[in-house]
PyMOL commands that place a pseudoatom at each C-alpha (Angstrom):
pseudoatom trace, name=CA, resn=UNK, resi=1, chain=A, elem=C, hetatm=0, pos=[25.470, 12.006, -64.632]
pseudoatom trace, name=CA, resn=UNK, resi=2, chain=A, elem=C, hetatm=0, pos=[22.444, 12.300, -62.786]
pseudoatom trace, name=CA, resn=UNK, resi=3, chain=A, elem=C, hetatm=0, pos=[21.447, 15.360, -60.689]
pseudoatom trace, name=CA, resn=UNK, resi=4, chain=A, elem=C, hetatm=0, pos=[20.130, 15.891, -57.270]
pseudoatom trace, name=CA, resn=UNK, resi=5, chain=A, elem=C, hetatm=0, pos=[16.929, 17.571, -59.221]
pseudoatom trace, name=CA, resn=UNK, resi=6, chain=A, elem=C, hetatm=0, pos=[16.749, 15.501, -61.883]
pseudoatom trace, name=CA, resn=UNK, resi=7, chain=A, elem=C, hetatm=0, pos=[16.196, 11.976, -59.076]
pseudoatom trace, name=CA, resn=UNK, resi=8, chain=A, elem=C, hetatm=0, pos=[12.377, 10.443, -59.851]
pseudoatom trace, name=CA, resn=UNK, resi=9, chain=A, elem=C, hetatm=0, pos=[9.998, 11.723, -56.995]
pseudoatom trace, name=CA, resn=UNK, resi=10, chain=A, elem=C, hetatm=0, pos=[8.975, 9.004, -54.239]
pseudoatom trace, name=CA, resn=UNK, resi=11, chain=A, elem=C, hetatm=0, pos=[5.982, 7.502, -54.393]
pseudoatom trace, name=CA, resn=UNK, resi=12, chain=A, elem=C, hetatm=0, pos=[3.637, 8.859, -51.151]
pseudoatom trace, name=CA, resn=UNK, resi=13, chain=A, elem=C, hetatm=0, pos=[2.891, 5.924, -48.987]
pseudoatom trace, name=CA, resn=UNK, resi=14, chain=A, elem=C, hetatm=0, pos=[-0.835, 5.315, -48.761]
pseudoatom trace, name=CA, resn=UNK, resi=15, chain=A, elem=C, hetatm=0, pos=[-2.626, 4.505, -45.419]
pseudoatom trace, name=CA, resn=UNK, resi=16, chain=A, elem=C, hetatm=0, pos=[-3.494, 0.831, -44.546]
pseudoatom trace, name=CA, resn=UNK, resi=17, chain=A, elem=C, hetatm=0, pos=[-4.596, 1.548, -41.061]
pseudoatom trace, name=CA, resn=UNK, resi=18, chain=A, elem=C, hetatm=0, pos=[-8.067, 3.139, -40.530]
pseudoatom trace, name=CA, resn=UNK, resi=19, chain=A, elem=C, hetatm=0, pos=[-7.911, 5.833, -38.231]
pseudoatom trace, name=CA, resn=UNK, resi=20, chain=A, elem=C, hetatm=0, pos=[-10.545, 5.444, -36.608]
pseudoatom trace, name=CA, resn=UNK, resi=21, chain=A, elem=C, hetatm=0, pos=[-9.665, 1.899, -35.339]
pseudoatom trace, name=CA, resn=UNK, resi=22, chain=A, elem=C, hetatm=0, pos=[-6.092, 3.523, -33.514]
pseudoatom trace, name=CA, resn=UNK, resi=23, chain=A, elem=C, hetatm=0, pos=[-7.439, 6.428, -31.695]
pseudoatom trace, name=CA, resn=UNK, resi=24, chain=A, elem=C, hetatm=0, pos=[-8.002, 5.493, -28.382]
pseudoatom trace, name=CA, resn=UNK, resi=25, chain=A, elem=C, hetatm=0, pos=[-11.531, 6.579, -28.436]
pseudoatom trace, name=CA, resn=UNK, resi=26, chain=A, elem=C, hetatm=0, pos=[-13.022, 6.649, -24.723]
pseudoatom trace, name=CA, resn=UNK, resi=27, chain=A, elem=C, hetatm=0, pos=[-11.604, 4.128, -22.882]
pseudoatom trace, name=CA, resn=UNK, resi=28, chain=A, elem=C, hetatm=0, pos=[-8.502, 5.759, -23.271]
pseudoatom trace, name=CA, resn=UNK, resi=29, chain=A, elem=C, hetatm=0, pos=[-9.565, 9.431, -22.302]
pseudoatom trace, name=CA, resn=UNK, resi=30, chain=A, elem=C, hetatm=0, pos=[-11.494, 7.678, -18.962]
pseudoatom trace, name=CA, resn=UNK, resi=31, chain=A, elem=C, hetatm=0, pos=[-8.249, 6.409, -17.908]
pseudoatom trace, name=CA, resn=UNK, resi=32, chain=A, elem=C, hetatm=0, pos=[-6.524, 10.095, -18.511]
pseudoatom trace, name=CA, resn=UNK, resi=33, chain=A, elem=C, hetatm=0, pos=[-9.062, 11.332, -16.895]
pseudoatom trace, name=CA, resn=UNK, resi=34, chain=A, elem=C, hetatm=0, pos=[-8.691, 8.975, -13.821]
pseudoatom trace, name=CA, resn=UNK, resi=35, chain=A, elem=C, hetatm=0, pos=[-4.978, 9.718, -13.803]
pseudoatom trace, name=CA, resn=UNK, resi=36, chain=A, elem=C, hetatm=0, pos=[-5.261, 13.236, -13.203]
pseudoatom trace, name=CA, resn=UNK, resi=37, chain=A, elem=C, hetatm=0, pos=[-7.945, 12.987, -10.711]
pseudoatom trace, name=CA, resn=UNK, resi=38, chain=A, elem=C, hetatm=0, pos=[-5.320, 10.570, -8.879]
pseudoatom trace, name=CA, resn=UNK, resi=39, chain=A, elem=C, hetatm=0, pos=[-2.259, 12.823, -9.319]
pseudoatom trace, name=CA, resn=UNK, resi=40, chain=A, elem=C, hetatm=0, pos=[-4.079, 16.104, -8.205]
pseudoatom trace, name=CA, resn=UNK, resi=41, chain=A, elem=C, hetatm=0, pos=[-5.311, 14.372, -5.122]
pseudoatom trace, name=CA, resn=UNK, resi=42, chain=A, elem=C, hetatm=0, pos=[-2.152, 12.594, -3.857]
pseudoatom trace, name=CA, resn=UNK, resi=43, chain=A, elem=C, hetatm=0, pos=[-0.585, 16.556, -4.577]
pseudoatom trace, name=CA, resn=UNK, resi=44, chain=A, elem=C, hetatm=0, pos=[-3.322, 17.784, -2.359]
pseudoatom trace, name=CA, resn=UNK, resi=45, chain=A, elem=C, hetatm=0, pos=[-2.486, 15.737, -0.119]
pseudoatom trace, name=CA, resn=UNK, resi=46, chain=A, elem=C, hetatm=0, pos=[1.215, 15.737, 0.072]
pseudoatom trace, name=CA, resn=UNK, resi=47, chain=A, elem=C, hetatm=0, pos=[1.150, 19.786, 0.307]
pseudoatom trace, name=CA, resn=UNK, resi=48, chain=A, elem=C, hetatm=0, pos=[-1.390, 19.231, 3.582]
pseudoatom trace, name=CA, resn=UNK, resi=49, chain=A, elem=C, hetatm=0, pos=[1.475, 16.562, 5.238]
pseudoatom trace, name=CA, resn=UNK, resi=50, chain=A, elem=C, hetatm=0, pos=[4.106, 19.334, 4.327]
pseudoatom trace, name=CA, resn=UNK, resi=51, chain=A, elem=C, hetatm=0, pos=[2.367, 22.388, 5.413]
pseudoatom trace, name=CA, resn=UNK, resi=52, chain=A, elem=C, hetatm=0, pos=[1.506, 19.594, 9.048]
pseudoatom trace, name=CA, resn=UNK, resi=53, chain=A, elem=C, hetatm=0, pos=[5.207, 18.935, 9.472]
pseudoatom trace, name=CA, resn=UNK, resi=54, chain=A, elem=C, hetatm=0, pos=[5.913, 22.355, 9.134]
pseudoatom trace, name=CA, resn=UNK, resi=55, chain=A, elem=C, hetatm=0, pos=[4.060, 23.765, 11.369]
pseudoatom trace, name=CA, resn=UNK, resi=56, chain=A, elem=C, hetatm=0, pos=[5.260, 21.180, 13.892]
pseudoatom trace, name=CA, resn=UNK, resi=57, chain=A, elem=C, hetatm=0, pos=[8.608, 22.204, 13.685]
pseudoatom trace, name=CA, resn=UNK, resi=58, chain=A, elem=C, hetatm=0, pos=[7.469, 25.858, 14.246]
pseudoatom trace, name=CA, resn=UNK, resi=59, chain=A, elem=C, hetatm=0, pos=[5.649, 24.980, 17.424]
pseudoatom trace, name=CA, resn=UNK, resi=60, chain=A, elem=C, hetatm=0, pos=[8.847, 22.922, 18.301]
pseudoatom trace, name=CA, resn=UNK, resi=61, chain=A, elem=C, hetatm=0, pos=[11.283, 25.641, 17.835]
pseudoatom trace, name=CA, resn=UNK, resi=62, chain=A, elem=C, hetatm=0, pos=[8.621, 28.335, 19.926]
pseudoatom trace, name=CA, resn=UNK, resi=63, chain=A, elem=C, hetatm=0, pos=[8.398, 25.579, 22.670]
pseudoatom trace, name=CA, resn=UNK, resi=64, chain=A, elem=C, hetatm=0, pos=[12.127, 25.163, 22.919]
pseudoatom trace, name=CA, resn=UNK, resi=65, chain=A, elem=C, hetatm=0, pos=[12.828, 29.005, 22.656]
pseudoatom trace, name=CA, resn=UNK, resi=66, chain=A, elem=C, hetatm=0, pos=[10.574, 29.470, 25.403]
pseudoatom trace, name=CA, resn=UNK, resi=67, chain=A, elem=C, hetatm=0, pos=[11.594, 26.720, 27.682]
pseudoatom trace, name=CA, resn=UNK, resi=68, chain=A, elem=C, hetatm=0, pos=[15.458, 28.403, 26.697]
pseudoatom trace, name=CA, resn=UNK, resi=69, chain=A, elem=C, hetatm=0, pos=[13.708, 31.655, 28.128]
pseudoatom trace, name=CA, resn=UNK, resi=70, chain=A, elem=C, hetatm=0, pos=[12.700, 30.457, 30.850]
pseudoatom trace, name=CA, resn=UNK, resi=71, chain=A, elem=C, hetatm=0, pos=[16.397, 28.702, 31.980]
pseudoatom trace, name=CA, resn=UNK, resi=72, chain=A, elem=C, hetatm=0, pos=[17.794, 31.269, 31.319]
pseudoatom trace, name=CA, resn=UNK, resi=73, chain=A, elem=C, hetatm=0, pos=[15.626, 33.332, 33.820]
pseudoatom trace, name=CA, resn=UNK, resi=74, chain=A, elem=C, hetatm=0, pos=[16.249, 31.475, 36.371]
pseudoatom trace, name=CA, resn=UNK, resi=75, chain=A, elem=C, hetatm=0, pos=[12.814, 29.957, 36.515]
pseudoatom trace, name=CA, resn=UNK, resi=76, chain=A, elem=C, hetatm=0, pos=[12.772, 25.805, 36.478]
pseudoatom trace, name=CA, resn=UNK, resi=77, chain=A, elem=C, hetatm=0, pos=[9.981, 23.777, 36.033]
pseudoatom trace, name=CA, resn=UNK, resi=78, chain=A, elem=C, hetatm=0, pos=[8.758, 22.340, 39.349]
pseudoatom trace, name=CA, resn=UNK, resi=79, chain=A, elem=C, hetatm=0, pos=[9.765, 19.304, 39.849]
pseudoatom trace, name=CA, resn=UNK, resi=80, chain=A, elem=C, hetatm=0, pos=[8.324, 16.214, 41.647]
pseudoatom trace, name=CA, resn=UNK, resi=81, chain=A, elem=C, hetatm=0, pos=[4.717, 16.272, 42.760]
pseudoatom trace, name=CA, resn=UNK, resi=82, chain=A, elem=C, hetatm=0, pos=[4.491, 20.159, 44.081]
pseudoatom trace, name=CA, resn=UNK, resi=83, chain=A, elem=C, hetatm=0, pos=[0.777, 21.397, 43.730]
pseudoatom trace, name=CA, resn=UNK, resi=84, chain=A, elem=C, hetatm=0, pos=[1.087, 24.050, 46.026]
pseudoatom trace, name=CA, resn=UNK, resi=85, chain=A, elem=C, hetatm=0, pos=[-0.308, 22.406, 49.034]
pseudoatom trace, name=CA, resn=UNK, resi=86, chain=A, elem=C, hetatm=0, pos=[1.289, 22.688, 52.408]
pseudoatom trace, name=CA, resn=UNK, resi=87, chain=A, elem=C, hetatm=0, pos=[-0.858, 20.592, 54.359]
pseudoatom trace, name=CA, resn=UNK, resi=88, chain=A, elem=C, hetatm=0, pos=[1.033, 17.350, 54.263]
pseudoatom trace, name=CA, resn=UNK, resi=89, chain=A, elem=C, hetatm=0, pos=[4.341, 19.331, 55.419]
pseudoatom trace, name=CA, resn=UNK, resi=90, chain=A, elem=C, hetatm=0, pos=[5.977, 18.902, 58.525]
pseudoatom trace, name=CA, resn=UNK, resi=91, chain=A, elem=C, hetatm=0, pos=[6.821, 21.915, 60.916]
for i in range(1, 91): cmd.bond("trace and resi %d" % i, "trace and resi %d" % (i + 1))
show_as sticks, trace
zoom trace
């Protein structure tokens, strides 16, 4: 009977490929390196369309809080074409 120690050791395997010929040498770090110029600018630029829309819908929600304000005042918008001269009124 035959013990787990007692098994003949493997054989290492030996290397066929030359290393050199698998790396991807610099081709391969060019195109890393164009990637990450790529993927930091389209992150630049989706944090500046972000930050844009939000701001937009800060001005939005002053302009509506004002215009809210100003209902609620009692003080409308003028309407029609009213720009304050009386000349073309009748008596």
């Amino acid at each position: 009977m035959l013990a787990f120690g007692d098994a003949t050791p493997m054989p290492t395997p030996s290397m066929t490929v030359d290393p050199e010929s698998v790396t991807p040498g610099f081709v391969g770090f060019a195109i890393v390196v164009v990637l990450v110029a790529v993927v930091v600018l389209l992150i630049w630029d989706m944090n500046r369309r972000i930050r844009r829309v939000r701001y937009r819908a800060e001005v939005r929600e002053e302009l509506d809080a004002e215009e809210a304000a100003a209902r609620d005042a009692g003080e409308a918008a003028p309407q029609g074409d009213d720009d304050g001269d009386d000349s073309d009124r009748t008596r």
